[in-house]
C-alpha positions in Angstrom: 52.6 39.3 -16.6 51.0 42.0 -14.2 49.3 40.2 -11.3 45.7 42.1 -12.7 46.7 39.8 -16.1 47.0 36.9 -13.5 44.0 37.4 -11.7 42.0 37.6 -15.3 43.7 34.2 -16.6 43.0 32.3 -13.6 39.3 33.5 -13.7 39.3 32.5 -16.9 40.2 29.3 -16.6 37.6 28.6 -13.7 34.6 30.5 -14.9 35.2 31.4 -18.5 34.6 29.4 -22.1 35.8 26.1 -21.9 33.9 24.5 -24.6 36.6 25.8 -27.2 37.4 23.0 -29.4 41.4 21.5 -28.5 43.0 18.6 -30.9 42.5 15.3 -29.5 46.4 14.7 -28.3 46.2 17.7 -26.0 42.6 16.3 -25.0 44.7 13.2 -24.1 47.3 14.9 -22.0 45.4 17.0 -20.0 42.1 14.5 -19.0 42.8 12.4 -15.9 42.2 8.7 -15.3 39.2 9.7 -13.0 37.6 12.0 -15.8 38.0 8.9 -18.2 36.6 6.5 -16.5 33.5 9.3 -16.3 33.5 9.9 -19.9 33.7 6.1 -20.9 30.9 5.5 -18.1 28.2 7.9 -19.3 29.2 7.3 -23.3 27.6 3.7 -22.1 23.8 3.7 -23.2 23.1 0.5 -21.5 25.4 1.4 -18.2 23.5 4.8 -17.9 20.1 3.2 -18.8 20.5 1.0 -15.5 21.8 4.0 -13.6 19.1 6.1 -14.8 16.3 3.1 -13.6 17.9 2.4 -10.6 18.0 6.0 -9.3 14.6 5.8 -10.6 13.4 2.8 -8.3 15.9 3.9 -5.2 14.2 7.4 -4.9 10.8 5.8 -5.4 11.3 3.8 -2.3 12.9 6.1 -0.5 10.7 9.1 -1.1 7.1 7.5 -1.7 7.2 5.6 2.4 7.1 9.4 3.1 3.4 10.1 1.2 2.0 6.7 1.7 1.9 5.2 5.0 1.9 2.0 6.4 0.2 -0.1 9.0 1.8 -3.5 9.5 -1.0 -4.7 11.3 -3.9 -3.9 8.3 -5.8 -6.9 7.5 -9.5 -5.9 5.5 -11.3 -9.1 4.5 -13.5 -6.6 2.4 -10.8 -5.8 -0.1 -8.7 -9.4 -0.1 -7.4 -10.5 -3.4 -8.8 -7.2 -5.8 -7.6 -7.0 -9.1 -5.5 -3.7 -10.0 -8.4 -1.0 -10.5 -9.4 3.0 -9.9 -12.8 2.2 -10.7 -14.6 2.2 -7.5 -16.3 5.6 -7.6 -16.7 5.7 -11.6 -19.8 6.3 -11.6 -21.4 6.2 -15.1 -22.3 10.1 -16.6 -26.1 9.1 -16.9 -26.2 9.2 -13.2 -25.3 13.4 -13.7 -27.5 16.0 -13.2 -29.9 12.8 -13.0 -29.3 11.2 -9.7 -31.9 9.1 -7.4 -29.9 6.8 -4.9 -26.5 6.0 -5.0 -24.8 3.0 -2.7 -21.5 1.9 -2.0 -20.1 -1.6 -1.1 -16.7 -3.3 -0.7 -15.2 -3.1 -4.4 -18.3 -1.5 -6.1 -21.1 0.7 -6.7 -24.5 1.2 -7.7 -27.1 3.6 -8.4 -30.0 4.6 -9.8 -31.2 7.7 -11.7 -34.7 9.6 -11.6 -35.6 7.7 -15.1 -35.5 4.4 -13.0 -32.6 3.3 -14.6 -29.4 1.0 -12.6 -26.0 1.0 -12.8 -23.1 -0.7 -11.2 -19.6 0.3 -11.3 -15.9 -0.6 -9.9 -15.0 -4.4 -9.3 -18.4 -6.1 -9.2 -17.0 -10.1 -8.4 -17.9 -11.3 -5.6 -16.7 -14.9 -6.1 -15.4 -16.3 -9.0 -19.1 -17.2 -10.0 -21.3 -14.7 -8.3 -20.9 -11.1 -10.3 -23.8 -8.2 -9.1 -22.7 -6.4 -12.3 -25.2 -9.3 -13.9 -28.3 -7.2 -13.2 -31.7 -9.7 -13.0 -33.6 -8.7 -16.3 -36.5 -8.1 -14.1 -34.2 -5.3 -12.3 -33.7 -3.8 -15.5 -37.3 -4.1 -16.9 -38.3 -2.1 -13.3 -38.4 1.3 -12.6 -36.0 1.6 -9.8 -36.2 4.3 -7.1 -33.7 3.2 -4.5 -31.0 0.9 -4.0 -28.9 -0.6 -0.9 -25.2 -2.4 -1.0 -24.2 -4.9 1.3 -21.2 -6.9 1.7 -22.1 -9.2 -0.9 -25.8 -8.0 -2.4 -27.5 -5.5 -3.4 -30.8 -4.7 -2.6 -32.9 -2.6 -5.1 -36.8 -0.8 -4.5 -38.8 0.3 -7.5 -41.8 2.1 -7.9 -44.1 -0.4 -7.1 -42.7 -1.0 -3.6 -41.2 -4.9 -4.9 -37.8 -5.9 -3.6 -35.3 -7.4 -5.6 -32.0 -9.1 -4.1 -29.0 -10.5 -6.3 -25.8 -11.4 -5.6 -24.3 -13.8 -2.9 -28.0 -15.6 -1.8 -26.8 -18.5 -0.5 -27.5 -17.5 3.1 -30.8 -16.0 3.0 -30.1 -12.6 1.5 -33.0 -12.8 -0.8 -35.5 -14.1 1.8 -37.7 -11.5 2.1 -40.2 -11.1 4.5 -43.5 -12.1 3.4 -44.9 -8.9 5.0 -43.3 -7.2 2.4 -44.4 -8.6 -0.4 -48.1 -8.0 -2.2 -51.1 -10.0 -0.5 -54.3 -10.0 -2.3 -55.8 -8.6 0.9 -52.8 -6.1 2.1 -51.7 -5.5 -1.0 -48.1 -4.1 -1.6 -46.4 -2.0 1.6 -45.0 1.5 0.7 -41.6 0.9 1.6 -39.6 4.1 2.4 -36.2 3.0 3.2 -34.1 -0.1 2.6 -30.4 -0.8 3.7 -28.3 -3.7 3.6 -25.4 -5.5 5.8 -23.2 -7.9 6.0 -25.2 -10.4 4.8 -27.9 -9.0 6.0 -30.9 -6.4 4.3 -33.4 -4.2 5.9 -36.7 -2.5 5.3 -38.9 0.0 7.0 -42.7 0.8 5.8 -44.7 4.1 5.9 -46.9 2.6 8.7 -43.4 2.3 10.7 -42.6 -1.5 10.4 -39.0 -2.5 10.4 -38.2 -6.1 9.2 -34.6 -7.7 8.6 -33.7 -10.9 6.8 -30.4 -12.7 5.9 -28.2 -14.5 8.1 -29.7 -14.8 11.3 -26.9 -17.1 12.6 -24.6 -13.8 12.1 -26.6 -11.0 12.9 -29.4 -10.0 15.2 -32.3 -9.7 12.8 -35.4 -10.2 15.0 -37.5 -7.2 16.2 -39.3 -6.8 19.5 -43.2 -6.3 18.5 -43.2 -3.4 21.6 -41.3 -1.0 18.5 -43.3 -1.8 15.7 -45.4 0.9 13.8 -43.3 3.5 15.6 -40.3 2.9 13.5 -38.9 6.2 11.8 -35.9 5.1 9.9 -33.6 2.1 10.8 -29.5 2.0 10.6 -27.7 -1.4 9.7 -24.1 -1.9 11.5 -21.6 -5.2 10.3 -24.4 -7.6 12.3 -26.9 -5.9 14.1 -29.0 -2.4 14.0 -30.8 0.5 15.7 -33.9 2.1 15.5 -34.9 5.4 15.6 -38.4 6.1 16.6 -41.6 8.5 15.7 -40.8 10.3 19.8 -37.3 10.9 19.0 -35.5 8.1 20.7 -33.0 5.9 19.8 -33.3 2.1 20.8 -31.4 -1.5 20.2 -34.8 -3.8 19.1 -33.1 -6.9 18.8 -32.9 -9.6 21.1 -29.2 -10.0 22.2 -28.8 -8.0 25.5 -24.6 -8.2 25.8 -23.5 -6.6 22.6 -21.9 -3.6 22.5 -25.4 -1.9 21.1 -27.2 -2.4 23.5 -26.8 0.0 26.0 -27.6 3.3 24.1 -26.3 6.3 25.9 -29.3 8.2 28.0 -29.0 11.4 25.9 -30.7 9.3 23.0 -33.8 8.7 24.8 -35.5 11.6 23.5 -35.1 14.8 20.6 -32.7 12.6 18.0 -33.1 13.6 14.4 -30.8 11.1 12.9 -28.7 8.2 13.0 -26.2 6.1 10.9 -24.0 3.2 11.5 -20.6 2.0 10.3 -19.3 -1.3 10.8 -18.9 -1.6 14.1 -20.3 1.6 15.9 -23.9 3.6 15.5 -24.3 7.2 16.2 -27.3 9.9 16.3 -27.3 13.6 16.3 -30.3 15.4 18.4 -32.3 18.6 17.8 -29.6 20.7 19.3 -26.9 19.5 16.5 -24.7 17.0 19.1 -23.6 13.6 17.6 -23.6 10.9 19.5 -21.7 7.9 19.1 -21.5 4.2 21.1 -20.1 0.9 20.3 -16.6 -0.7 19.3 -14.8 2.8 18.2 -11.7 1.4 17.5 -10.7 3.6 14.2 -11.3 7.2 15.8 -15.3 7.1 15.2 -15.6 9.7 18.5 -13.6 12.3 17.3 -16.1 14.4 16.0 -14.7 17.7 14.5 -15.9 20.7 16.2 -18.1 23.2 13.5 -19.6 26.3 13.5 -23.0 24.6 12.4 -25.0 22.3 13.6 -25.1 18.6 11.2 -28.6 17.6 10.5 -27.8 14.1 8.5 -25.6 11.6 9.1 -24.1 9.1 7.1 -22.5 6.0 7.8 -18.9 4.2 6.0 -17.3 1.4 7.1 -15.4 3.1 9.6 -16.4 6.6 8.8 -18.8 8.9 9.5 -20.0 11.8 7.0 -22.5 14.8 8.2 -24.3 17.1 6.1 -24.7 20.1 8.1 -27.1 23.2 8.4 -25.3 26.0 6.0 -24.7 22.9 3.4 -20.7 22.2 4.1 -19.9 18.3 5.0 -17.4 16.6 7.6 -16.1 13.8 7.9 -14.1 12.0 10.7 -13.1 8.5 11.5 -10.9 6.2 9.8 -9.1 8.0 6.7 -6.9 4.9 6.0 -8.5 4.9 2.2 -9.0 8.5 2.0 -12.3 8.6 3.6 -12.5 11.6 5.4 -10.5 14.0 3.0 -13.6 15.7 1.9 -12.6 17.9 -1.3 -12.7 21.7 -1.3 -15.4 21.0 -4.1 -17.5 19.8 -2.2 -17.4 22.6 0.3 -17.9 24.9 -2.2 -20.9 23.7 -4.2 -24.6 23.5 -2.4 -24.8 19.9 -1.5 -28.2 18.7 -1.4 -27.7 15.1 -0.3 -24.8 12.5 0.7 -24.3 8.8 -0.4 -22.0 7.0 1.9 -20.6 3.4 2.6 -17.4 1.3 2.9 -15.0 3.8 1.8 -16.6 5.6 -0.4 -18.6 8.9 -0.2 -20.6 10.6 -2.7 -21.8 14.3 -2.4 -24.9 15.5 -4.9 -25.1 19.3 -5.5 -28.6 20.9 -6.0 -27.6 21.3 -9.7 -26.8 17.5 -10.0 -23.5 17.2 -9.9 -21.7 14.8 -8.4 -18.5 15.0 -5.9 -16.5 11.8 -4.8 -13.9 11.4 -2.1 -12.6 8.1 -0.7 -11.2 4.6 -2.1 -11.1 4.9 -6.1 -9.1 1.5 -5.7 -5.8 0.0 -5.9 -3.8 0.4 -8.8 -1.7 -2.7 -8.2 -4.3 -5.0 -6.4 -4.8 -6.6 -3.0 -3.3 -9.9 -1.2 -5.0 -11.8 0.3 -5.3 -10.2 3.4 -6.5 -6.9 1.9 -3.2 -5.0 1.8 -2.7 -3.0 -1.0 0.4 -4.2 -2.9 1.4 -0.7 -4.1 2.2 0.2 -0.6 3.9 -3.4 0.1 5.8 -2.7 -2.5 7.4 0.9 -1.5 8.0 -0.6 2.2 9.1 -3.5 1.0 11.8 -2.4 -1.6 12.9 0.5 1.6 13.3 -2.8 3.6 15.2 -5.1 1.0 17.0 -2.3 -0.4 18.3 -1.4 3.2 19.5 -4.8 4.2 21.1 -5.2 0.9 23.2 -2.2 0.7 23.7 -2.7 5.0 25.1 -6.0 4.2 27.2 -4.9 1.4 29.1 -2.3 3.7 29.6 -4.7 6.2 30.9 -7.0 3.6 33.3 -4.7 1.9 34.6 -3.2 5.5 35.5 -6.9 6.5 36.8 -7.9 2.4 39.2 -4.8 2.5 40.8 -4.8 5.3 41.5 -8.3 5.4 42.6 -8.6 1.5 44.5 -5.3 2.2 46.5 -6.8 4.8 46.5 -10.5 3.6 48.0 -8.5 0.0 50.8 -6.0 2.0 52.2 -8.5 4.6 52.3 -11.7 3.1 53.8 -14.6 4.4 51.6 -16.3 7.4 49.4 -13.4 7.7 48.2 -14.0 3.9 48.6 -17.8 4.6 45.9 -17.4 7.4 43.7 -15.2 6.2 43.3 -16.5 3.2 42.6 -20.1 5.1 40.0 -18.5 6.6 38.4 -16.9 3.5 38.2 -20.7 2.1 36.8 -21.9 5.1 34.2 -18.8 4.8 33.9 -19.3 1.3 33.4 -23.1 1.2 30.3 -22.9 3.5 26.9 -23.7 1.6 25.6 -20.1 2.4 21.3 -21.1 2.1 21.6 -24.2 4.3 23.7 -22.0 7.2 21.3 -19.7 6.6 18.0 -21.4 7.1 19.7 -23.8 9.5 20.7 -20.8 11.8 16.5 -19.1 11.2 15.1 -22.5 12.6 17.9 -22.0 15.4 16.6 -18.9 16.2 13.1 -19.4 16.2 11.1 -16.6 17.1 12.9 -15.3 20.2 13.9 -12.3 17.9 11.3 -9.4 16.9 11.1 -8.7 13.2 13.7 -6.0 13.8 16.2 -7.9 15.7 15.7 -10.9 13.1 16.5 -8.0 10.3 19.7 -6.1 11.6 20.8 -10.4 12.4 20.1 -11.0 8.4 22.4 -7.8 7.8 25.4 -8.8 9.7 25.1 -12.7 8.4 25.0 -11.5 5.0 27.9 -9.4 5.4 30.1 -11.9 7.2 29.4 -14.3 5.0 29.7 -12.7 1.7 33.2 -10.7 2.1 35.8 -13.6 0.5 35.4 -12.5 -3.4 36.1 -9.0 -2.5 38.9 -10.0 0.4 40.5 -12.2 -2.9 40.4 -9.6 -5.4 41.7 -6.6 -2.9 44.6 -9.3 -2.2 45.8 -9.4 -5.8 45.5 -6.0 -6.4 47.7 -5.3 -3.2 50.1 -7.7 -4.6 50.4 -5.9 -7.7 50.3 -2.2 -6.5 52.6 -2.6 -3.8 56.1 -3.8 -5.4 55.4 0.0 -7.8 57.7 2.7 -7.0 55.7 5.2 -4.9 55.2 2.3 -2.4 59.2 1.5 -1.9 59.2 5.7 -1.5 57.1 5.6 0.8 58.8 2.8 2.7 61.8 4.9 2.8 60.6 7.5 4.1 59.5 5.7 7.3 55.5 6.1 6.9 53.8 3.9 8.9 52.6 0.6 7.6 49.0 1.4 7.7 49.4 5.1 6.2 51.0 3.7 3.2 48.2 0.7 2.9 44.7 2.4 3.0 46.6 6.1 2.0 48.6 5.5 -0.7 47.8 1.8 -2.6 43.9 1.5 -1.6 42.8 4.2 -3.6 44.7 2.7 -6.1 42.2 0.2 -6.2 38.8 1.4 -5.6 37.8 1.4 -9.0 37.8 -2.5 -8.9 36.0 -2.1 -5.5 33.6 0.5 -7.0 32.5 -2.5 -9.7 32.6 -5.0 -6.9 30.1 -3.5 -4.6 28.0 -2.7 -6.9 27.5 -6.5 -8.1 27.7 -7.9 -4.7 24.8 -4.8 -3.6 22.9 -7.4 -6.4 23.5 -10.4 -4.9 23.0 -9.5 -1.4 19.6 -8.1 -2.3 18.8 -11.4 -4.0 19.7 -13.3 -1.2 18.0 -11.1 1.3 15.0 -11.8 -1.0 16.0 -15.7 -1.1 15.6 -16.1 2.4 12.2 -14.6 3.0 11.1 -16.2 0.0 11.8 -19.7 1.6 10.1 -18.1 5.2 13.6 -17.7 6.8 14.6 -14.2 6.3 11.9 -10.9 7.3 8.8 -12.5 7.9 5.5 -10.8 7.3 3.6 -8.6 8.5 7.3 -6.4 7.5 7.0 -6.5 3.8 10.2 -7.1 1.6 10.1 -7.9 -2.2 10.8 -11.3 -1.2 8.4 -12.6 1.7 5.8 -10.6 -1.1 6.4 -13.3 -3.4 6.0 -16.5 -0.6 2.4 -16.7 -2.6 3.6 -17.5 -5.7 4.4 -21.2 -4.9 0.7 -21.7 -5.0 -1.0 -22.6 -8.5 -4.0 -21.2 -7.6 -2.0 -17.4 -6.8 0.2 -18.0 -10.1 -2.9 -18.1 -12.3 -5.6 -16.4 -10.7 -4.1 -14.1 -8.3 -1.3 -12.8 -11.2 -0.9 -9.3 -9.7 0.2 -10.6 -6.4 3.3 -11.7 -7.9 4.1 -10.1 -11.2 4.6 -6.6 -9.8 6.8 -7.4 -7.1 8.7 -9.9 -9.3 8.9 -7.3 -12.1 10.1 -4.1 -9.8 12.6 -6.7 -8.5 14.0 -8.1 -11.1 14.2 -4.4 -13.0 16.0 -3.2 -9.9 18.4 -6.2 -10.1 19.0 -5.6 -14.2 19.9 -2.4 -13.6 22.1 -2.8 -10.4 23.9 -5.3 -13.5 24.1 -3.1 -15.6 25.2 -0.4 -14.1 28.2 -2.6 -12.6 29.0 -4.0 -16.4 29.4 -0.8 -17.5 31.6 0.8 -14.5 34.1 -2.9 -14.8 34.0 -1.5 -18.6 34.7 2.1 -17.6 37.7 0.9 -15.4 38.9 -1.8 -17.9 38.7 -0.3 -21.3 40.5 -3.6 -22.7 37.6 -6.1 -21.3 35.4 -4.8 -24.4 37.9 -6.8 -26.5 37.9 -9.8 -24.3 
């Protein structure tokens, strides 16, 4: 054969048609152990179903921590124990092309159209017995032209300048001033603007009277007489409020003097044009377009984007601020933990006539109508009961068990190998010892040491220290089955042939060991690991379970689930505990699975067993 004849066969067997059809004895011949064990492998539906859903769950945590950050130190007692929803800017399609007032609270919505119509929308429970989606009849019999959310009312206005409160009442929310209700000699006040708090509501008149009411024992609610009938509009924070007034200046009317609103800056004292509040910080922009903002800015309510125009409305979120400004873009700033301040090229690119904003939602009305949304739709898996969104808990927390399961695996297996490698090839004391050892290891209630050796601990370790420690315990404690089985496996391989070759030929001891009769065995090791990945993410799980492994804030599927030995979490709180449990116990399954079907890829003969 001509070496251009060569040249053409061996390209032929690399690149050409291999799928021509061969009888089944040369099939035999030529396929390798290795390309076997593949083929017997992925012929198993249930092995590759488990591989398939475990890639799926190990990329999911590995990938998603990227896109959905984490802050260990979250706590929102606005959002604690929500149900899985995405409802919390659906607003209803009557409210299209038809809108009056919108408002935004915690977990919910409402508005009202031009018709006088209300609506409420996302997850309306305040308690278990207190609902605002139950409208008063008299609300719905009204015509309503304005609305306000609170943190657990709502406050509605309609035509004929009456108030109506529902929701939470039981501290005052629905005591309203009896200046703003009809007299026979007054009559009714034209109200122009209402807001509501944290328990608290608001109301300024067309003659320039603010009055508050709700929980004075929280808030700040009195007024100083000096500011009324100057009153131009009024801006609610978490517990106290600012005024603006008819000359253009900005002033704290309340009667605490230490707060942290109480010393509004000098700029303020004259040519303002608008303020707004968010939970814990106010702000006002003047004439010349400059916002202003004082108080506890703790979630980056200062930085104030710098824009070619000048804002002329401000708006107001929890801890968010939104501006309308003068060519009809908006900006916001300020938290964007929920979205927030992720304003939608939409929005920037319809005419925006007016903003809704509050809590974490924001709501942008075009001059046609329409309506634009941008902030916390809701949590698709729920809420604990500090606030934190589960989804999230879960990603992090499957990273962190994952980790310390597969860390503690590796560890395991390094220590099982050797030890069972040379406890197999030497023999004699050396296997005598060892495997004393392993029984000692082995016979040592693993839970008990465990928690026994946490309380020892205490907290002198950080949440990171007290991880890598869980890692190296697991792994030292967990490497006896796989130090047994590599011992009987080296026993067998090692009285074979190509072991007394290599003996005579004078390789070294530790060559022919983990060269020549470890890879031998590493399809047993393959289906080992793979179970004992299982059990050490179990364990890890176990432990933090019990309040002795990763303690919170660090999530791990395990800690996640410390809530479920409360009745009250098992039956009203499901979604606390079902998803972790489920993603946990699927991820376990499929580890399982995937490890049956590998020992039955290595072992054809088990089937039959």
């Amino acid at each position: 054969m001509t070496d251009q004849k060569k040249k053409h066969s061996l390209l032929r067997n690399l690149f050409g048609n291999r799928n021509k059809e061969i009888d089944i004895m040369t099939e035999e011949q030529i396929q390798s152990p290795g390309r076997m064990m593949l083929d017997n492998f992925l012929h198993n539906r249930l092995g590759m179903t488990g591989l398939i859903g475990f890639l799926a769950i190990f990329l999911f945590v590995l990938i998603a921590p990227h896109f959905v950050p984490i802050n260990l130190g979250e706590s929102d007692n606005t959002q604690t124990n929500v149900p899985p929803t995405s409802t919390m800017m659906s607003y209803p399609k009557e409210m299209v092309h038809n809108t009056q007032a919108i408002a935004s609270g915690p977990t919910f919505g409402v508005g009202c159209d031009k018709d006088g119509h209300i609506y409420t929308w996302g997850y309306t429970k305040i308690t278990d017995v207190i609902d605002v989606k139950k409208i008063p009849q008299e609300v719905l019999d009204a015509k309503i032209v304005d609305v306000a959310a609170g943190y657990d009312h709502i406050v509605a206005l309609d035509e004929d300048n009456h108030l109506y409160v529902w929701g939470n009442t039981r501290l005052g929310q629905d005591r309203i001033p009896s200046e703003l209700k009809p007299s026979r000699t007054k009559g009714t006040p034209e109200i122009i603007q209402i807001e509501a708090g944290y328990q608290i509501s608001g109301a300024l008149t067309a003659d320039g009277k603010a009055y508050f009411w709700g929980n004075g024992n929280m808030a700040d609610i009195d007024v100083k007489k000096e500011y009324q009938g100057r009153v131009k509009k009024i801006a609610i924070a978490t517990y106290n409020y600012c005024l603006l007034l008819d000359d253009g200046s900005v002033v704290y009317a309340g009667l605490q003097k230490n707060n942290a609103f109480t010393k509004v800056p000098e700029n303020l004292k004259s040519g303002v044009v608008d303020i707004a509040a968010s939970g814990d910080t106010m702000a006002a922009v003047d004439e010349n377009g400059k916002i202003t903002v004082w108080g506890n800015a703790t979630h980056g309510e200062r930085n104030v984007p710098e824009t070619d125009s000048k804002p002329v409305e401000l708006y107001g979120g929890r801890y968010h601020y939104t501006a309308l400004m003068e060519n009809g873009d908006v900006i916001s700033w300020g938290s964007n933990s929920h979205g927030e301040t992720n304003v939608t090229a939409s929005v920037n690119s319809g005419d925006i006539e007016t903003v809704f904003a509050g809590f974490y939602q924001n709501y942008a009305v075009t001059t046609s109508g329409d309506i634009h949304t941008w902030g916390l739709k809701g949590h698709p898996l729920g809420t604990d009961d500090l606030g934190r969104d589960i989804l999230t808990r879960i990603i992090h927390g499957g990273k962190t068990t994952m980790t310390v399961g597969a860390i503690a695996e590796i560890i395991s297996i390094i220590v099982g190998v050797i030890l069972g490698a040379l406890a197999g090839y030497f023999g004699g004391r050396t296997d005598m010892l060892i495997m004393r050892i392993s029984e000692i290891i082995g016979g040592l209630p693993f839970l008990p040491f465990a928690l026994l050796l946490s309380a020892i601990i205490g907290t002198r370790f950080d949440v990171q220290m007290r991880m890598y420690l869980i890692m190296v315990v697991l792994g030292l404690l967990s490497w006896t089955g796989i130090c047994r089985l590599i011992r009987a496996q080296i026993l067998a391989e090692r009285e074979k042939e190509f072991v007394l070759a290599a003996q005579a030929m004078g390789v070294r001891e530790g060559t022919i060991i983990f060269k020549h009769i470890l890879p031998n065995v590493l399809s047993i090791l393959l289906v080992q690991a793979t179970l004992g990945f299982a059990t050490c993410m179990l364990t890890e799980s176990s432990l933090s379970y019990l309040g002795f492994g990763i303690t919170p804030p660090t999530p791990t599927w395990g800690n996640m689930l410390t809530g479920a030995n409360n009745s009250i979490v098992i039956q009203q709180y499901w979604w606390r505990w079902v998803f972790p449990a489920s993603i946990f116990g699927l991820c376990t399954i499929c580890i399982n699975l995937m490890g049956d079907a590998i020992r039955d890829a290595v072992d054809p003969k088990s089937l039959g067993r």
